[in-house]
C-alpha positions in Angstrom: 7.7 -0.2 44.6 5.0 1.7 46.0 5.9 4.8 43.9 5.7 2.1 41.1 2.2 1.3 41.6 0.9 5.0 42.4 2.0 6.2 39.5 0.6 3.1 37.5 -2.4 3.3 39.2 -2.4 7.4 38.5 -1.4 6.8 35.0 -4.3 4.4 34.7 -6.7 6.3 36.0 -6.0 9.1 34.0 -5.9 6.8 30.7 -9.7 5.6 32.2 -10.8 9.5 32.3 -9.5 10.3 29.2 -11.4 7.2 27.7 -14.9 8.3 29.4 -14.3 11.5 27.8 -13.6 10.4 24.4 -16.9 8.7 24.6 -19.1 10.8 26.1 -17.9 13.7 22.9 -18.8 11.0 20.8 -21.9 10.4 21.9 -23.1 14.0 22.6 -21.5 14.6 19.1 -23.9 11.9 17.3 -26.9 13.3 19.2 -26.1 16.6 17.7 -25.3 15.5 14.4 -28.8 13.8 14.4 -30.5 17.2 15.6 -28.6 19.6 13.0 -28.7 17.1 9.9 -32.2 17.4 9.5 -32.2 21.5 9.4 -29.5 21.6 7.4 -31.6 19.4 5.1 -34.6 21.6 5.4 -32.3 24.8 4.8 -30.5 23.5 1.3 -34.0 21.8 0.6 -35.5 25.7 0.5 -33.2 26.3 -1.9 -33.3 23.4 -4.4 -35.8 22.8 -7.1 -38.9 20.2 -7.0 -36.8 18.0 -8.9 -34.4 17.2 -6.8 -36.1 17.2 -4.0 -37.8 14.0 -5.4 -34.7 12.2 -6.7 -32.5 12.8 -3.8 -33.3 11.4 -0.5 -31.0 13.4 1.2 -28.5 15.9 0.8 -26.7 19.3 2.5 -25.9 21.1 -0.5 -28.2 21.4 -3.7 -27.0 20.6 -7.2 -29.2 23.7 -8.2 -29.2 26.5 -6.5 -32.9 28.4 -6.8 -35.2 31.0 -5.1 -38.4 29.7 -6.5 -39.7 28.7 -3.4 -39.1 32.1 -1.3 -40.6 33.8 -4.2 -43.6 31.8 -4.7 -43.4 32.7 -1.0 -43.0 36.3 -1.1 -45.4 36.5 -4.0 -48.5 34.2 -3.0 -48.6 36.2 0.9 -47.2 39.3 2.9 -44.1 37.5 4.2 -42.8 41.1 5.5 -46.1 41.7 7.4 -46.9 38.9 8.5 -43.2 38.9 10.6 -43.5 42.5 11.6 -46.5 41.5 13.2 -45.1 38.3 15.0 -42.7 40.4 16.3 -44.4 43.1 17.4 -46.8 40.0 19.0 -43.6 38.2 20.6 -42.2 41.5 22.1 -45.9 42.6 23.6 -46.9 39.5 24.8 -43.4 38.6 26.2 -43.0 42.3 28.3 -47.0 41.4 29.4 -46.3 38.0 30.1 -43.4 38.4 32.1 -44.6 41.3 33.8 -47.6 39.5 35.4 -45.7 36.1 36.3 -42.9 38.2 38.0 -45.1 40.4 40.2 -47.4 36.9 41.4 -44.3 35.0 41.8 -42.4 37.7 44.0 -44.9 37.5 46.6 -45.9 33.9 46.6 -42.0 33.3 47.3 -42.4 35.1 50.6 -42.9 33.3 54.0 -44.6 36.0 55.8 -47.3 36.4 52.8 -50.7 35.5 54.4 -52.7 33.0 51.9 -49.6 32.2 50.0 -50.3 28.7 50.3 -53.7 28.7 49.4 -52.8 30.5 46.2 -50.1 28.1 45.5 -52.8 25.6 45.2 -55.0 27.6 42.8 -51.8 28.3 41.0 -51.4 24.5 40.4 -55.0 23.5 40.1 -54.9 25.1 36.6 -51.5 23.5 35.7 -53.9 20.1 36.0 -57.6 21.4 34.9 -58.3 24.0 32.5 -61.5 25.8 31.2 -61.5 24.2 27.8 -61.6 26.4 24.5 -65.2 26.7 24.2 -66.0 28.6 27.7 -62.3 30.7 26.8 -63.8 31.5 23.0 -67.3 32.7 25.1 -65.0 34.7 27.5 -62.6 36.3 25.2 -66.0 37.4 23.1 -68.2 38.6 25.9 -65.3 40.7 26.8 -64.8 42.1 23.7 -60.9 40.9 22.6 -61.9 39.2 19.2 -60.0 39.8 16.1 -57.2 41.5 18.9 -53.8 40.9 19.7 -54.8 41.1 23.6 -57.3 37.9 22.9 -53.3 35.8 22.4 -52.1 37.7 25.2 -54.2 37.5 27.9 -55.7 34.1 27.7 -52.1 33.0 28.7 -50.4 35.8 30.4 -49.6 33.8 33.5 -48.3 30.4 32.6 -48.1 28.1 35.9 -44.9 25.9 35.1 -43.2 29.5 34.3 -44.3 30.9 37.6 -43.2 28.6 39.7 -39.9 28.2 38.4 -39.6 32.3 38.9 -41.2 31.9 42.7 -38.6 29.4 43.4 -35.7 31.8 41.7 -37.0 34.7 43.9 -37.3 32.2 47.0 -33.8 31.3 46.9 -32.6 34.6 47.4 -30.7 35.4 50.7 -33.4 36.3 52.9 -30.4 38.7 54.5 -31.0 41.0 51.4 -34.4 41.5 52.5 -33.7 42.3 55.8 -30.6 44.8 54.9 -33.2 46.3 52.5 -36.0 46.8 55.5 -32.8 48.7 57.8 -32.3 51.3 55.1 -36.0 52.1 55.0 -36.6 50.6 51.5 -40.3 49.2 51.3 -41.4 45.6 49.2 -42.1 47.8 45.7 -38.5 49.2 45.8 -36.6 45.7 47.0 -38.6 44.1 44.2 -37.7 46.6 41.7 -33.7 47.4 42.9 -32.7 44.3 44.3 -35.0 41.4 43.4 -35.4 42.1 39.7 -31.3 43.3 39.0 -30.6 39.3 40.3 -33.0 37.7 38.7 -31.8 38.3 35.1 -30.6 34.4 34.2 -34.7 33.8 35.0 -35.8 36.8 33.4 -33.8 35.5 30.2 -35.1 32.0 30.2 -38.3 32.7 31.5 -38.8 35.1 28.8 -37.3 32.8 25.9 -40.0 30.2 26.7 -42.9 32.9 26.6 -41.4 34.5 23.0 -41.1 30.9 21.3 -44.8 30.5 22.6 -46.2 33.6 20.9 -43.9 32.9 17.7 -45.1 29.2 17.0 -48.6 30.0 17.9 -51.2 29.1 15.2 -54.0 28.0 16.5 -55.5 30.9 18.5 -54.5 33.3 16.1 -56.6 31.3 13.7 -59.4 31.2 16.1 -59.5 34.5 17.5 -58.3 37.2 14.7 -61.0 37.9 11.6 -58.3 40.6 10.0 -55.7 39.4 7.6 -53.7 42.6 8.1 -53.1 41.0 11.9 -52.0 37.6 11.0 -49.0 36.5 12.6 -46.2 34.8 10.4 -47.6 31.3 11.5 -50.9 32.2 9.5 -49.2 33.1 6.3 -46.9 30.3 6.1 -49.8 28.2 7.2 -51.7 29.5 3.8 -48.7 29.1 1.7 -48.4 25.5 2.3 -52.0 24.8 1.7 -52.2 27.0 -1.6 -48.8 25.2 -2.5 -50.5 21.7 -2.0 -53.5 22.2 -3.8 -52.2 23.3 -7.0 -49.6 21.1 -6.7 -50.7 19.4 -9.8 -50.9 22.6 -11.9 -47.7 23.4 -14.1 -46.9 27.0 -13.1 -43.8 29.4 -13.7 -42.0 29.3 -10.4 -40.0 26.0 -10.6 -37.8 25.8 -13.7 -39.0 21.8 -14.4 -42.6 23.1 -14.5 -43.5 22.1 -11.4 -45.0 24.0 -8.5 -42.3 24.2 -5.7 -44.4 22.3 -3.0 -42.0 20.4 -0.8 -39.3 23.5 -1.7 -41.8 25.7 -0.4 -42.7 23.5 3.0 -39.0 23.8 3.4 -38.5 27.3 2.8 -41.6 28.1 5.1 -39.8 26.2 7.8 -36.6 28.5 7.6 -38.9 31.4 7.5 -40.7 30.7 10.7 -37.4 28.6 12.9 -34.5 31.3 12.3 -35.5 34.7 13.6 -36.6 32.9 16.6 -32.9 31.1 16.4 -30.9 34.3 16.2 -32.5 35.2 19.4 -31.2 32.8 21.2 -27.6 33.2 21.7 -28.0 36.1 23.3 -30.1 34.8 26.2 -27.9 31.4 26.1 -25.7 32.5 28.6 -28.3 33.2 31.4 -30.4 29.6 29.8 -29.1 26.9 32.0 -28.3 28.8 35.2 -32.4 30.5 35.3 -33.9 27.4 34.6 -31.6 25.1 37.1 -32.2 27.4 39.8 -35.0 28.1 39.8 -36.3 24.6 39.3 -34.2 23.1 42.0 -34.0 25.6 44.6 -36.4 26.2 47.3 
């Protein structure tokens, strides 16, 4: 009899688990329906025409399938330069970026560092207060960065939140490694270089990730700091494309086969233009995602 009711009560349980499990797929599989729909949207949207777009409310794949909108695109700014200079923009400020957060958190994570927790507190005084844009505009002029690449790199080269989530990576290290390190005569540059830096890759991936989506979806000081249109980032041109594509909006032009400038096509098509390069990136940092930012948030 009790064998009876162990395994009913085992059965049951299992029958319980499988039932929380069935629900909790569905559920995660609603909330990424409703992330995904709407891309998909915007994706076959960049490919319909103008018409369509105004009859149907919604849809995944176009009746129509057209290129007016990447050509009005292509053909109204320099899509091509415009990404070889947000990449070359992501990679540089990333590498710069990263190297100044990982060389102030590796010392702040250490005990013995005299002052560390006086810099701590500077460190998170500016993750509260900041200068504001005009005494950073009068700063990145009197120094001579305007209408240069460095004037987006440096005014954020060390971002707080990013920091510390690095300092508390490095500061959950075994402190044994250290001392292992100090017995075979190694000195801090080289257990930062061969030992710190070789562990720290799920952080350096993440870490990295959130700087490079920064310097791609930055706009707005690229608008206020760069004069040159030959170093516009791909934000800017897009940026330009939708206005242009707005404002003659009412004029019947040759790109859209109903006569009708591609302007919500082209919105769309602008939005796959700036979202997937940025999107193939990340698979190959999604590995090393989850575990960098976990650690080093929780630990220490």
């Amino acid at each position: 009899m009790a064998k009876k009711n162990r395994a009913k009560s085992s059965t049951l349980g299992v029958s319980k688990f499988g039932v929380a499990d069935v629900i909790i797929y569905v559920v995660l599989g609603l909330i990424g329906l409703c992330m995904v729909l709407p891309f998909l949207y915007v994706f076959a949207g960049s490919f319909a025409t103008e018409k369509e777009l105004t009859e149907r409310a919604f849809f995944i794949i176009p009746r129509v399938w057209s290129l007016n909108a990447y050509k009005y695109a292509i053909q109204t700014a320099n899509i091509l330069r415009g990404l070889r200079n947000s990449i070359l923009l992501t990679i540089l400020g990333t590498v710069t970026c990263m190297l100044f957060s990982l060389t102030f958190a590796y010392p702040l994570s250490k005990q013995h560092f005299r002052g560390r927790n006086w810099m701590m507190n500077l460190v998170i005084f500016t993750m509260l207060f900041s200068g504001g844009l005009i005494p950073t505009y009068l700063v990145v002029t009197a120094y001579g960065l305007r209408d240069s690449w460095w004037a987006l790199i440096l005014i954020g080269a060390i971002s707080p939140f990013n920091m510390v989530i690095i300092k508390n990576f490095f500061q959950g290290l075994p402190v044994e490694l250290d001392e292992a390190s100090y017995m075979d005569g190694a000195n801090d540059l080289q257990i930062f270089w061969k030992v710190a830096l070789p562990l720290s890759k799920p952080v350096i991936a993440s870490i990295s990730l959130f700087y490079g989506v920064g310097f791609w979806n930055d706009y707005f000081n690229a608008m206020i700091y760069l004069d040159s249109a030959e170093k516009y980032p791909i934000q800017i041109q897009l940026r330009a494309i939708i206005l242009q594509s707005s404002t003659i909006a009412d004029t019947v032009t040759e790109y859209d086969i109903n006569g009708t400038p591609p302007d919500k096509a082209v919105k769309m098509a602008c939005t796959v233009i700036a979202t997937v390069p940025i999107l193939i990136v990340y698979p190959f940092v999604q590995k090393y995602f989850t575990q960098g930012v976990m650690v080093g948030s929780v630990k220490g």
